[in-house]
Structure formats: C-alpha cells, structure tokens
LONULO-566049 format. One record per residue (C-alpha): x, y, z; residue number from 1. Coordinates in Angstrom, 1 decimal. Each point is the difference from the previous one (the first is absolute). Layout:
<c1:X, c2:Y, c3:Z, pos:NUM>
...
This chain:
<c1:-6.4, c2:-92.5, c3:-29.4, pos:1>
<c1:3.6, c2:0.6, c3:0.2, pos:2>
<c1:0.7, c2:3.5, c3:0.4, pos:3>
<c1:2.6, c2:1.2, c3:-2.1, pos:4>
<c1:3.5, c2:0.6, c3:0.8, pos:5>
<c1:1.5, c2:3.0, c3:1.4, pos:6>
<c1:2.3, c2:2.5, c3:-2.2, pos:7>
<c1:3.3, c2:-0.8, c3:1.2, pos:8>
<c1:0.2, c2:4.3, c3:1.5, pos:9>
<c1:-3.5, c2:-0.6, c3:1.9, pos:10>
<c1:1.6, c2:-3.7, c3:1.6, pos:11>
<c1:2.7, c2:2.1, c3:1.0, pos:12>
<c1:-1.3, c2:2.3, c3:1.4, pos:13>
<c1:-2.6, c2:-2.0, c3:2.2, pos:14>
<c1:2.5, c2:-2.7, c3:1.5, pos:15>
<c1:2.2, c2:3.7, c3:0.8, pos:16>
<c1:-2.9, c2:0.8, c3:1.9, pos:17>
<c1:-1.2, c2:-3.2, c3:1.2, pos:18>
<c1:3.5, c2:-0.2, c3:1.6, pos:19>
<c1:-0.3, c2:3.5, c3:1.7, pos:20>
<c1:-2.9, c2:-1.4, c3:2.1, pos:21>
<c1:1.8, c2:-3.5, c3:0.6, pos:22>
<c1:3.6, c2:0.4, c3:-0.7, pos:23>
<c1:3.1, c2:-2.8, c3:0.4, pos:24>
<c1:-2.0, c2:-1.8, c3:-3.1, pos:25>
<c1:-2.6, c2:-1.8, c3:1.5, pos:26>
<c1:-2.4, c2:1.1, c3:-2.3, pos:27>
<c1:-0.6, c2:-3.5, c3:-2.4, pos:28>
<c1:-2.4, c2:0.7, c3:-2.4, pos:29>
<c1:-2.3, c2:3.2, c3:-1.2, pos:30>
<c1:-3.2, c2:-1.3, c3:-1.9, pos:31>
<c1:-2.5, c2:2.6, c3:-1.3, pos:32>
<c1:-3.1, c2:0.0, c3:2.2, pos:33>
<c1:-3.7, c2:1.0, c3:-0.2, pos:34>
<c1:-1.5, c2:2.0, c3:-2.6, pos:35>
<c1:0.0, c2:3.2, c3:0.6, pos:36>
<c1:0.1, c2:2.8, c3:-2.8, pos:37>
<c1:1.9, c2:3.0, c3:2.2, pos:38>
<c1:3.3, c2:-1.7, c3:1.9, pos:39>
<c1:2.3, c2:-2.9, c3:-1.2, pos:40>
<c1:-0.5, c2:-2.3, c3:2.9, pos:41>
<c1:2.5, c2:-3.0, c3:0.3, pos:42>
<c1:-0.2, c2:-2.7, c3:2.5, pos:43>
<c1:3.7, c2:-0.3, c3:1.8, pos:44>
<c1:0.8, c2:-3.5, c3:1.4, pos:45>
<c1:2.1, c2:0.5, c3:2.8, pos:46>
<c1:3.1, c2:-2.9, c3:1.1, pos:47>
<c1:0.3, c2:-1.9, c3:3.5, pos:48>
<c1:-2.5, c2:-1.3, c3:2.1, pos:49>
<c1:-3.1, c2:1.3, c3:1.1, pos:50>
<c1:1.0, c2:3.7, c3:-2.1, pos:51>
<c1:-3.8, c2:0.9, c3:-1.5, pos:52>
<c1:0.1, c2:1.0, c3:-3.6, pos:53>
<c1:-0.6, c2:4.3, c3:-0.7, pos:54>
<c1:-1.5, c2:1.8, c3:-2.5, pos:55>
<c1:1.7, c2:2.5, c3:-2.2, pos:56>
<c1:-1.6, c2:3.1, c3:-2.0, pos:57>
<c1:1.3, c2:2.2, c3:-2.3, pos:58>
<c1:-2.2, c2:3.3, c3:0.3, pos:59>
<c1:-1.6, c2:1.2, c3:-2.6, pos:60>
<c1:1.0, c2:3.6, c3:-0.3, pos:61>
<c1:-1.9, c2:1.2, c3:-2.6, pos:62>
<c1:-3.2, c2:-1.1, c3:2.5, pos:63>
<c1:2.1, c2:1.1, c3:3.2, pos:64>
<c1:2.2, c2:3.1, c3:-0.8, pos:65>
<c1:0.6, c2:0.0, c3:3.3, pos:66>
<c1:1.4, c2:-3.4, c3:1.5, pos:67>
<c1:0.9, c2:1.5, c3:3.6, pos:68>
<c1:-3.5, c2:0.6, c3:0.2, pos:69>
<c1:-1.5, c2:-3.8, c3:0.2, pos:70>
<c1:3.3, c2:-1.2, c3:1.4, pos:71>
<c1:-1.1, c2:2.4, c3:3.4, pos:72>
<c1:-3.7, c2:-0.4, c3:0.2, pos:73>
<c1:0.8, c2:-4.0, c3:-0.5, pos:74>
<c1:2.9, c2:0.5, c3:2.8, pos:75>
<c1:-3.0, c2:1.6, c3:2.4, pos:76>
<c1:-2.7, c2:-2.4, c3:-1.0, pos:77>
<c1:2.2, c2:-3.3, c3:0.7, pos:78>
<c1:1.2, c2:1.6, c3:3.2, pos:79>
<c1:-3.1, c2:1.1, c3:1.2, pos:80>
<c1:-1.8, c2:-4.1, c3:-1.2, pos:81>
<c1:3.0, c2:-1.1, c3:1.5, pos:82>
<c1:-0.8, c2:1.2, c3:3.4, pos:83>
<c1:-3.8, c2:-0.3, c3:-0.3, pos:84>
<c1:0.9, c2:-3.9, c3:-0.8, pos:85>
<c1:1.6, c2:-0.4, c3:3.3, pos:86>
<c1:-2.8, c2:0.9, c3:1.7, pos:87>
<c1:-2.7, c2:-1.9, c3:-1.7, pos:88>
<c1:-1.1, c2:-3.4, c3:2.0, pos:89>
<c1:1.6, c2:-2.9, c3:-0.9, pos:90>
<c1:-2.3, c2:-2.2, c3:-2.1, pos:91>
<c1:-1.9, c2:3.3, c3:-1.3, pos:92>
<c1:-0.4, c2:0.3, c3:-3.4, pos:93>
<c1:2.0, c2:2.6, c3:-1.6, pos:94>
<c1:1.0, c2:1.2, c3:-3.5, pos:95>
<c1:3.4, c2:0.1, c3:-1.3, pos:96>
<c1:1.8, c2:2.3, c3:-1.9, pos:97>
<c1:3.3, c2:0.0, c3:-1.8, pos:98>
<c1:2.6, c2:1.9, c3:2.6, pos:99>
<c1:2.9, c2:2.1, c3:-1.7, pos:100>
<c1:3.3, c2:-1.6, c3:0.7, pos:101>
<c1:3.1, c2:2.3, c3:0.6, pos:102>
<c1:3.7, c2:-0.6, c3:-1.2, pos:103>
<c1:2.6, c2:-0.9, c3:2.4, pos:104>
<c1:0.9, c2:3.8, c3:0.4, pos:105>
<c1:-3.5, c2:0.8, c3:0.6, pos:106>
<c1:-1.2, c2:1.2, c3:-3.6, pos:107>
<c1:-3.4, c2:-0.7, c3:-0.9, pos:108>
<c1:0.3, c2:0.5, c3:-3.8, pos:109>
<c1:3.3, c2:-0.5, c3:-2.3, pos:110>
<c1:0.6, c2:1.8, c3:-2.8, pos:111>
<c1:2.0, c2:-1.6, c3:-3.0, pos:112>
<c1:2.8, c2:1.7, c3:-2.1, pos:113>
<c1:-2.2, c2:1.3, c3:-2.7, pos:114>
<c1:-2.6, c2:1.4, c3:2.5, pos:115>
<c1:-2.4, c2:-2.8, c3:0.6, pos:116>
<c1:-1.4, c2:-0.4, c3:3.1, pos:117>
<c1:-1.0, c2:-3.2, c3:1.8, pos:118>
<c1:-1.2, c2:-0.9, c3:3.2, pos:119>
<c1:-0.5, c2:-3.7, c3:2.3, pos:120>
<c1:-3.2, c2:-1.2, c3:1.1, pos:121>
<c1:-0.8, c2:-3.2, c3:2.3, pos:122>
<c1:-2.0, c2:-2.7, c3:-2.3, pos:123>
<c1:-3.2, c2:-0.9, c3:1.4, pos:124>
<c1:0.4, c2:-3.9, c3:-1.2, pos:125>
<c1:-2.4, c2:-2.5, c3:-0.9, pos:126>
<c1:-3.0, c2:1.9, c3:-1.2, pos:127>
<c1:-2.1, c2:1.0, c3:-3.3, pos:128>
<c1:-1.1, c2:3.1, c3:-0.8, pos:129>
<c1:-2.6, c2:-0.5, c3:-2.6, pos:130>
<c1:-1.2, c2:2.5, c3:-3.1, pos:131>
<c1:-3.6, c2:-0.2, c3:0.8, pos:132>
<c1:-2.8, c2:-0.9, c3:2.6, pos:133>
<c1:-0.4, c2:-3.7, c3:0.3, pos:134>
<c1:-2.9, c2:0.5, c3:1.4, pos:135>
<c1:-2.1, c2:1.6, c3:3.7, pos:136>
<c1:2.7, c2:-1.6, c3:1.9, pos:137>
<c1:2.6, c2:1.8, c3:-1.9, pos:138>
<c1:-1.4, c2:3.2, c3:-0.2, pos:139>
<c1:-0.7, c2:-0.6, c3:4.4, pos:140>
<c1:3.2, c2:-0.9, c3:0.4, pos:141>
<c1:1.5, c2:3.7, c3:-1.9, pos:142>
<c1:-2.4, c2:1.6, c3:1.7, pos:143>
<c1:1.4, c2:-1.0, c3:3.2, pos:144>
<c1:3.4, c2:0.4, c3:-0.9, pos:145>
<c1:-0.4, c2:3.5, c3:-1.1, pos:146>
<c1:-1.9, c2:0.8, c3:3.3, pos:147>
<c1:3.2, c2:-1.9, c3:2.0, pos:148>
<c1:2.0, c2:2.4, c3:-1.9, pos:149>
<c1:-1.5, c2:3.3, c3:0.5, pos:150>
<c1:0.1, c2:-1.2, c3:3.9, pos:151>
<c1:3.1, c2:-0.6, c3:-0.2, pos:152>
<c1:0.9, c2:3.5, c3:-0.7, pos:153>
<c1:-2.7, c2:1.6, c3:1.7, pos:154>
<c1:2.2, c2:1.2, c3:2.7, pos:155>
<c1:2.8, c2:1.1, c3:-2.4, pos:156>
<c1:-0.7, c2:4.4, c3:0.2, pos:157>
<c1:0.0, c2:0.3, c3:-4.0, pos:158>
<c1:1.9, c2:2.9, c3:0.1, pos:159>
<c1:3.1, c2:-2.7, c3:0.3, pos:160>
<c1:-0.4, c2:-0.8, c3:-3.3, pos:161>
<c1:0.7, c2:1.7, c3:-3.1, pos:162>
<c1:-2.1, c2:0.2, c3:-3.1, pos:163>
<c1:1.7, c2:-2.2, c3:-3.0, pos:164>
<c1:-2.5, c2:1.1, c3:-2.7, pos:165>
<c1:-1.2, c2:3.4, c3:0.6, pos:166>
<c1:-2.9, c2:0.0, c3:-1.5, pos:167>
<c1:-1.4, c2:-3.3, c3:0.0, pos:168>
<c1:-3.4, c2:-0.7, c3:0.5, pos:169>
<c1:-0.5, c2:3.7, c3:0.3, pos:170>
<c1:-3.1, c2:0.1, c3:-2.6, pos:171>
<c1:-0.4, c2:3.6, c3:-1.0, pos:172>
<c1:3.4, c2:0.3, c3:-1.2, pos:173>
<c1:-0.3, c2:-2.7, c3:-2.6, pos:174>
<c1:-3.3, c2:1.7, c3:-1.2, pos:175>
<c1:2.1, c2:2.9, c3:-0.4, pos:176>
<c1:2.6, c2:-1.9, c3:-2.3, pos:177>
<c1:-3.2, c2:-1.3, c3:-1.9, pos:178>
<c1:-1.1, c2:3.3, c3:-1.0, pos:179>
<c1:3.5, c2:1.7, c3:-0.8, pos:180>
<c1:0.3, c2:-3.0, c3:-2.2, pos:181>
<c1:-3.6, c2:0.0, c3:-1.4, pos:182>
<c1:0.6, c2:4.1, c3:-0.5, pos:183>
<c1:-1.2, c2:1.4, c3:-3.2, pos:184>
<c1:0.3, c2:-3.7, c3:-1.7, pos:185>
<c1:-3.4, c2:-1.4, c3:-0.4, pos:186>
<c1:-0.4, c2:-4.1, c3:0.6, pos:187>
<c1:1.1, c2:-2.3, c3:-2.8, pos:188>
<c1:-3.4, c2:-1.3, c3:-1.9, pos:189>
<c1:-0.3, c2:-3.5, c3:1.2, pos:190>
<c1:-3.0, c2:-0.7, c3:2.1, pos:191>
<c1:2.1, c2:-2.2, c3:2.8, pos:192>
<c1:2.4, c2:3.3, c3:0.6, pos:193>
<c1:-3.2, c2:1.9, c3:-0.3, pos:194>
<c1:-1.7, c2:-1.7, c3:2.9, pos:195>
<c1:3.1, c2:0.5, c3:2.1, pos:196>
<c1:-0.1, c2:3.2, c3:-0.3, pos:197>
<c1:-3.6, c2:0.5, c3:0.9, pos:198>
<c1:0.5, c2:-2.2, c3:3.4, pos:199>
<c1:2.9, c2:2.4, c3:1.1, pos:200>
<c1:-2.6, c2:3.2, c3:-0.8, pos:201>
<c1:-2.8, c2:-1.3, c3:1.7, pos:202>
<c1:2.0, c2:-1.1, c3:3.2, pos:203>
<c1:2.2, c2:2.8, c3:0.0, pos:204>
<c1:-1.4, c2:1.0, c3:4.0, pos:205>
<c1:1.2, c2:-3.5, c3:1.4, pos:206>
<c1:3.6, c2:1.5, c3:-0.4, pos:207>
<c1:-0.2, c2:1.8, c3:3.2, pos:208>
<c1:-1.7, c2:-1.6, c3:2.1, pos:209>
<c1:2.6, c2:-2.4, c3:2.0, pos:210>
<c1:2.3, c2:3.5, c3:-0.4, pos:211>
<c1:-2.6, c2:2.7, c3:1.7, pos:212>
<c1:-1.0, c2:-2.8, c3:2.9, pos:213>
<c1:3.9, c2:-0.1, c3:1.1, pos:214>
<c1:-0.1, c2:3.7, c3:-0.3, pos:215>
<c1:-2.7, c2:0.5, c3:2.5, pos:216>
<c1:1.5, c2:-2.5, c3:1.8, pos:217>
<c1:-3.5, c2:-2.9, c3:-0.2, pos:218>
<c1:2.8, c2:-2.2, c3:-0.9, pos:219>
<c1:3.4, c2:-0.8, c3:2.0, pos:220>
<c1:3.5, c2:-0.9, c3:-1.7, pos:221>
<c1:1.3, c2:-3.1, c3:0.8, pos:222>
<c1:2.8, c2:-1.9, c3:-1.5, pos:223>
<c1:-1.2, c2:-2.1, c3:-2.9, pos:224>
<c1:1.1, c2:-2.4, c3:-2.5, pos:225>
<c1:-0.4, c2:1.6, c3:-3.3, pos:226>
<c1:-0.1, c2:-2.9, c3:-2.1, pos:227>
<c1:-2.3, c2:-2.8, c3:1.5, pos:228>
<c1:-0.5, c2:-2.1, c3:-3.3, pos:229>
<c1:-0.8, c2:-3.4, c3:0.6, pos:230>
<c1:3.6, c2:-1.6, c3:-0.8, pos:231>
<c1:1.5, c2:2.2, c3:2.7, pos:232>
<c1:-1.7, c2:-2.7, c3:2.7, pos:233>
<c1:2.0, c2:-2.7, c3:0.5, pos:234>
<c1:-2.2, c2:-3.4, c3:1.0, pos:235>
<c1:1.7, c2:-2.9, c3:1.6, pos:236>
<c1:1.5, c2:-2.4, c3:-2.7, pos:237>
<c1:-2.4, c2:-2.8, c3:0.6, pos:238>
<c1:-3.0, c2:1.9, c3:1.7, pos:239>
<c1:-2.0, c2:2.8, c3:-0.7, pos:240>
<c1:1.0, c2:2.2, c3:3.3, pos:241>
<c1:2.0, c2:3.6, c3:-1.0, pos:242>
<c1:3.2, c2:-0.1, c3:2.0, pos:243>
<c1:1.5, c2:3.2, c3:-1.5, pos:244>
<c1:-0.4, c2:3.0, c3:-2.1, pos:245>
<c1:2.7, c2:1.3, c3:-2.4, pos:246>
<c1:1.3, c2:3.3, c3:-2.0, pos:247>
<c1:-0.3, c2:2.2, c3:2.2, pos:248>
<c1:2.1, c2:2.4, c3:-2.0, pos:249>
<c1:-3.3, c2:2.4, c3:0.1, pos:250>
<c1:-0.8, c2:0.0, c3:3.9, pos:251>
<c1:-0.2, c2:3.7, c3:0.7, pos:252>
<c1:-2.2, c2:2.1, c3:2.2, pos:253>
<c1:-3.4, c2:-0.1, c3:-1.8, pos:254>
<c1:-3.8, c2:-0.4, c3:-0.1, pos:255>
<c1:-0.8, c2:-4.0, c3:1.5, pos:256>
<c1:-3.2, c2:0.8, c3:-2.7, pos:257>
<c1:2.2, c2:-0.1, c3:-2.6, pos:258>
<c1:1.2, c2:-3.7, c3:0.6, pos:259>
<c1:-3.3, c2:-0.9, c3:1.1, pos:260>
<c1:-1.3, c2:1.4, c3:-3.4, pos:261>
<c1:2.6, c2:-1.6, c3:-2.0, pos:262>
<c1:0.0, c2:-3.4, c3:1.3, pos:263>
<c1:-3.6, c2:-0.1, c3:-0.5, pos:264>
<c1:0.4, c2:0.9, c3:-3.4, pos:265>
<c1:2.5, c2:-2.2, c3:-1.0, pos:266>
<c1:-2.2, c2:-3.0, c3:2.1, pos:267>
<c1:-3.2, c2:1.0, c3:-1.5, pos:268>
<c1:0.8, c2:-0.4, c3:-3.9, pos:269>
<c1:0.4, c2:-4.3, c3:-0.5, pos:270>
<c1:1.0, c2:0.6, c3:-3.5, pos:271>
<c1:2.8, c2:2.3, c3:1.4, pos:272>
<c1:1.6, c2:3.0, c3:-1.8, pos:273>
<c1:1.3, c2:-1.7, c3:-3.0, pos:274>
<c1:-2.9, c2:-1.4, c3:-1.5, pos:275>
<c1:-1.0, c2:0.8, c3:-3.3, pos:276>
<c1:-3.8, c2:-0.7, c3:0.2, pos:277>
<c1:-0.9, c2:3.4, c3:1.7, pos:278>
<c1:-3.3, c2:0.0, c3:-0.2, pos:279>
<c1:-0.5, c2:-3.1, c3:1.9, pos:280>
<c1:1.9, c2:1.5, c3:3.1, pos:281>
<c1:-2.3, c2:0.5, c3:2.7, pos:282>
<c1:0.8, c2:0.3, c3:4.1, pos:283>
<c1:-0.5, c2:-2.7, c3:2.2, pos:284>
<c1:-1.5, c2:0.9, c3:3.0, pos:285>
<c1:0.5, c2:-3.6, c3:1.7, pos:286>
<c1:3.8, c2:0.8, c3:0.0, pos:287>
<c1:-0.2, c2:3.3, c3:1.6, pos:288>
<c1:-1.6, c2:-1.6, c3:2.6, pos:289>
<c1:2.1, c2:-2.3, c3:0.8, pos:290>
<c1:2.6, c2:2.3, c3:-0.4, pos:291>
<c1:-1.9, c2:2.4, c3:3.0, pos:292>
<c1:0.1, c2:-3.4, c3:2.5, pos:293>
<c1:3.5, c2:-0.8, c3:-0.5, pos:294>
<c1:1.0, c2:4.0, c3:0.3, pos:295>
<c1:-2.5, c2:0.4, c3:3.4, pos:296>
<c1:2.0, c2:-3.2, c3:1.0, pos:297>
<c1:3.1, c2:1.3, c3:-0.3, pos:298>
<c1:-0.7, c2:3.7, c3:1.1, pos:299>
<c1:-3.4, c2:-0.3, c3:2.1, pos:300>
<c1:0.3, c2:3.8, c3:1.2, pos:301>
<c1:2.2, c2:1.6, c3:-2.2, pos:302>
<c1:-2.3, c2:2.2, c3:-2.1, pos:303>
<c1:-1.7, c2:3.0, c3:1.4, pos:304>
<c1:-3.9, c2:0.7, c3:-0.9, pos:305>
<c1:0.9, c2:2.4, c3:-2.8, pos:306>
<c1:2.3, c2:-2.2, c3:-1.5, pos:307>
<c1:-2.6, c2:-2.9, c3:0.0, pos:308>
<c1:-2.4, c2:2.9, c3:-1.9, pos:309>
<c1:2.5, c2:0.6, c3:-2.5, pos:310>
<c1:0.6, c2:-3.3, c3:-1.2, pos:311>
<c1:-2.1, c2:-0.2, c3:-2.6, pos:312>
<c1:0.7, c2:3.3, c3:-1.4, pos:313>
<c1:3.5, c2:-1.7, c3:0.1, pos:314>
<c1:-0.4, c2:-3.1, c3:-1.8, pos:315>
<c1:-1.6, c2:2.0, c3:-2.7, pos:316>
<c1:2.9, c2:2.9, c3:0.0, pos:317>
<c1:2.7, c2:-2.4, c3:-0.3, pos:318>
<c1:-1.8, c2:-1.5, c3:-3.4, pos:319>
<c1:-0.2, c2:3.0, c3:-1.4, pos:320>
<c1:3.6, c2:0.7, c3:1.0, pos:321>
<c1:1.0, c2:-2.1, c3:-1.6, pos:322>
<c1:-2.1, c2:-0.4, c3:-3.4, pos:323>
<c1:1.4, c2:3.8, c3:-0.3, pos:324>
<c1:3.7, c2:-1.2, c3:0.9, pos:325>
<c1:-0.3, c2:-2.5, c3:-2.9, pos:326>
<c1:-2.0, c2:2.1, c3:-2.6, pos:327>
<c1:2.6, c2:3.5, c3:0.6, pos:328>
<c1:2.7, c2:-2.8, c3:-0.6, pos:329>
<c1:-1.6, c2:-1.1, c3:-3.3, pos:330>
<c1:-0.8, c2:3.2, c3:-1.5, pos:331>
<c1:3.5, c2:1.1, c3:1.0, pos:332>
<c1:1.9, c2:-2.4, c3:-2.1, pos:333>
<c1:0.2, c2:-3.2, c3:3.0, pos:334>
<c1:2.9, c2:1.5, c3:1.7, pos:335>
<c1:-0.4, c2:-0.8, c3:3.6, pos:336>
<c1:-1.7, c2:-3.9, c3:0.2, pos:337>
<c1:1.6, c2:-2.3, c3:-2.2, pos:338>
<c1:-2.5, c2:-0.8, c3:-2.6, pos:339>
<c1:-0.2, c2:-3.1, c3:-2.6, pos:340>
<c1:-1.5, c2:2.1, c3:-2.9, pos:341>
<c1:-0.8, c2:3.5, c3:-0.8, pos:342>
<c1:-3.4, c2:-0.8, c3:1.2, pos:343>
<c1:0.6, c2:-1.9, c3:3.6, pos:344>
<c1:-0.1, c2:3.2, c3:2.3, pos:345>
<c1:-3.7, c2:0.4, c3:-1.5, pos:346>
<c1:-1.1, c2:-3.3, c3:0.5, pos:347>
<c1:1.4, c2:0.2, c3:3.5, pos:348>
<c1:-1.8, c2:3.2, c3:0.4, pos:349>
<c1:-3.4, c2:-1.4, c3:-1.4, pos:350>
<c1:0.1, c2:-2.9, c3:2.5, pos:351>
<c1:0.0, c2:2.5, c3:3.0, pos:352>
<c1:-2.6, c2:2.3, c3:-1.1, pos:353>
<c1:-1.9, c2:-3.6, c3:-0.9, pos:354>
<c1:0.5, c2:-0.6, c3:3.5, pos:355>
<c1:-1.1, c2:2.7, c3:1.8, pos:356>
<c1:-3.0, c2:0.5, c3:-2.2, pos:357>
<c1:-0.8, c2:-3.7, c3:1.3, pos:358>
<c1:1.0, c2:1.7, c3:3.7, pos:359>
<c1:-2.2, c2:2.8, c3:-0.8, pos:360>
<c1:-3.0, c2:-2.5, c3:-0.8, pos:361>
<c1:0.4, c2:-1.5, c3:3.4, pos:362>
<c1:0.6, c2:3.4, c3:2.1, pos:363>
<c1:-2.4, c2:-1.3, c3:2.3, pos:364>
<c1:0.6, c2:-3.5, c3:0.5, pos:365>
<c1:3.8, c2:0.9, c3:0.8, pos:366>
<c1:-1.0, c2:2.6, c3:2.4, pos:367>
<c1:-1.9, c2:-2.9, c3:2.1, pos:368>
<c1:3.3, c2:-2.3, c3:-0.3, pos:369>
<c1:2.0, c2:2.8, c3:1.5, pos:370>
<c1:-2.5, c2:0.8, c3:2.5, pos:371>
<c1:-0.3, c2:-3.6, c3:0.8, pos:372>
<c1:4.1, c2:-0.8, c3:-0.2, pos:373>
<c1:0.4, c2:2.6, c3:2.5, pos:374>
C-alpha cells in the first residue's frame, strides 16, 4: 500500500531537517518508513557513493513532552554500545541498535521553525521486524535478543540515565488513577465491563508486589527496554536470526522483571492483543519456554536468585497492568490508546485478564519452565 502523501508544511519541514543532519543537498529522497503509531519516521536516501541511507523521526511530543530527554539517554546508550562493540570478538554474535547521528555542529536533535523536534538515527538495513511470533524459533530468537540487550547495558550505572515516562510500569499508581476515576460512579451494567471490574478487585494485592521487592531492595535496577513487543526485534531479512532491537525511546533505569514480564506476555497470547474472540485467548506455555532458552542464551548470568523468584509474579503483574491500563482508558472516554470503536479499550482489556486467568491456570507448570530456563 502506497502511503499517502505528505501535507506540503510536513514535506517541508522534514527535507529542512533532513538537511540539518546532511546538509549541501545530498539528501535524494524521504520515503515514509515502518509502522509505528508514536514518531513520523522517514527513510532518507543519501547521494554519492558508498553514503548509507538515515532514518528521520519527528518526535511525538504529546508522548515525549520532553524531547532532550531521549535525545541524552539515546546519546549515552549509543556511546556506551559503541564502545562495548569495539571490544566484542570479532566473529561474536552481537545485537545492533540504531545509533543517534549528530549534525555537522554536533547537535543531536534539530528543532524546526514551528517547534518540532527531530532527530537522525543510523538504519539497521536489510531486516524484518515481524507483528507476531512465527513460531519457537522466533520467540528464541527475541528472547535472546532481549538478554543481548540488557548485557549490553549491564555495565551502564543507571543513574546515567534519565526517566522519560515517570511513571511507567510503576503499578500502584495506575490503581490509584483507577479508583479516582471509579470514585462514587458505580460500573456501567454490561456484564463484559462488569467482569473487568471484578478481575481488578480481586487482584488488587499484585500491584505492589514488583514495587515493595525494589524497595527492600530483593530486586536490583538495571537499565531496561521498556517496550520489548515482538516487532521491536529485528530478524535478518532472509533468516530467522534477531540482529537488532529498536525504539528505544523508553530505555530508562528500571526493573529487568518488567521487560521480562512484558515480553512474556506479549509472546504468550498467539491470538495477540487485537483479537476479538476473547474467550478463546489462552497462554502458551511452549513459547515462554522458548522464550527462557533464547534469554539464558543471550544473558546466561544476568539474573540474580530473587529475580529468577519473581518472575512469575512478574509475568502475571504485567497482565494485570495492563488489562487495568486498557479498562481505566475505556471507562475514561479512550483518551490515551488510540481505539477503533468506543468499545476497543475493553476488548483489549478482556484479552489480558483472559490471559492471565489462562496464566493463573497454569501457575505451576510456568513456575517449572522458569525454574528449568534458569
């Protein structure tokens, strides 16, 4: 599909920038690229010979109110990968992530004339990034490249990063916003919104849980991802091995728990988030095992006892996380997540507390896949 053409002020504005990162016109062409929901991405084709193409991004600012933010912590991350990358053995496999490029003057964002901002990143060429898990191997392979990344970084003191979300992931806090939004109204009558609201009661003590371990310290912070969906792993165009892992507008100091958690999730569900047929969701345990190969692959001594213990707990935190996320969303009108219909945050909500009912039912099975994976 064709994607539609740019307003003439938009075009403008992105060749402007596009020329700010690669100036004296050798920027050729600026196609729209991937399909992301948050930035406007373009692919910039670069004149002469052997010059590697770029990728452009508007920020979102309405998601990122605060663009120096990502533009530092992605400054520190590519250094820091940078300098790990020289000292990896040739021939060792590695993951790649997209490096933030700097103007000629040594800017790492630009910011147009009616107060965009935009920023350069290298492209990571000749690889697919698809929407679901194709299958063990996949779901090995994002494993792995999640464990490569949180290696990667292990050796980066979090405090050198700062938090572009406050907030996110923390659970208790979007209870909290739950009940001043539930306050003195009771739930509408339909028996769907009903049984939402009776999976968010009846769970309401897994909101802490991840929260009070980091408090009495159980649980180290580390750098993590923050968004380890499956179509954030690049594979190799014509193979099934992940070369690199993208967006990494959410790395900030954080719980490692809380990627492992939400990659699981995500892995776990083969109907994926989107499906209408809610009732048929169920976890598949066969993925998060492969899934705990390709991680202990990638980062065979990462995890610390406690860690491994909380796992579980984890995995079933970050389903009700998000069911809540998606319900809140729908009772409030569907002002944060973009949403089809009036009823699509609901149906997105149903599917994860579908799911972890279906984790729930196989608490013990998954404990022995962790124990084993580890």
């Amino acid at each position: 599909m064709t994607a539609p053409p740019l307003p003439p002020s938009v075009a403008a504005l992105a060749w402007e920038a596009a020329a700010a990162f690669c100036p004296a016109g050798r920027v050729a062409a600026l196609t729209p690229l991937g399909r992301g929901n948050v930035h406007q991405t373009f692919l910039a084709t670069v004149t002469g010979a052997g010059a590697p193409p770029f990728v452009l991004q508007r920020l979102n600012l309405a998601v990122f109110p605060r663009p120096e933010v990502i533009l530092a912590n992605l400054r520190v991350v590519s250094d820091h990968v940078r300098r790990r990358s020289r000292a990896t053995p040739q021939g060792a496999p590695e993951l790649a992530l997209p490096e933030l490029l700097s103007t000629p003057d040594g800017r790492d964002g630009f910011q147009g004339p009616d107060g965009s901002w935009w920023r350069a990143l290298t492209y990571l060429a000749h690889t697919r990034a698809p929407l679901k898990v194709e299958g063990r191997d996949h779901a090995r392979e994002v494993g792995w490249a999640l464990g490569r990344f949180h290696v990667l970084l292990a050796d980066l003191p979090p405090r050198r990063l700062r938090d572009p979300l406050p907030g996110f992931h923390h659970t208790p806090s979007y209870l909290a916003a739950y009940d001043a939004l539930r306050s003195g109204r009771p739930l509408p009558p339909p028996p769907e919104v009903r049984h939402a609201g009776r999976m968010i009661e009846a769970r309401r003590s897994l909101a802490g849980v991840l929260e009070a371990a980091r408090a009495r310290g159980d649980i180290p912070v580390r750098i993590i991802h923050g968004d380890p969906k499956v179509d954030n792993v690049l594979l190799e165009a014509a193979g099934r091995r992940a070369v690199g892992l993208v967006d990494l507008d959410t790395v900030m100091p954080g719980l490692v728990l809380h990627d492992l958690g939400d990659a699981l999730r995500s892995l776990g569900n083969p109907l994926g988030e989107e499906t209408r047929a809610w009732e048929e969701v169920r976890f598949a345990p066969e993925m998060a095992a492969a899934f705990l190969q390709g991680y202990r692959e990638g980062a065979p001594e990462l995890l610390t006892p406690r860690e491994r213990e909380y796992l579980y707990p984890a995995l079933r935190l970050l389903a009700w996380e998000l069911g809540l996320r998606f319900f809140s969303d729908h009772l409030a009108g569907n002002v944060y997540f973009q949403a089809a219909d009036p009823e699509h945050n609901l149906r997105r909500a149903l599917v994860q507390f579908r799911l972890l009912q279906s984790i729930e039912a196989q608490e013990r099975e998954l404990r022995s896949l962790i124990r084993e994976g580890f």
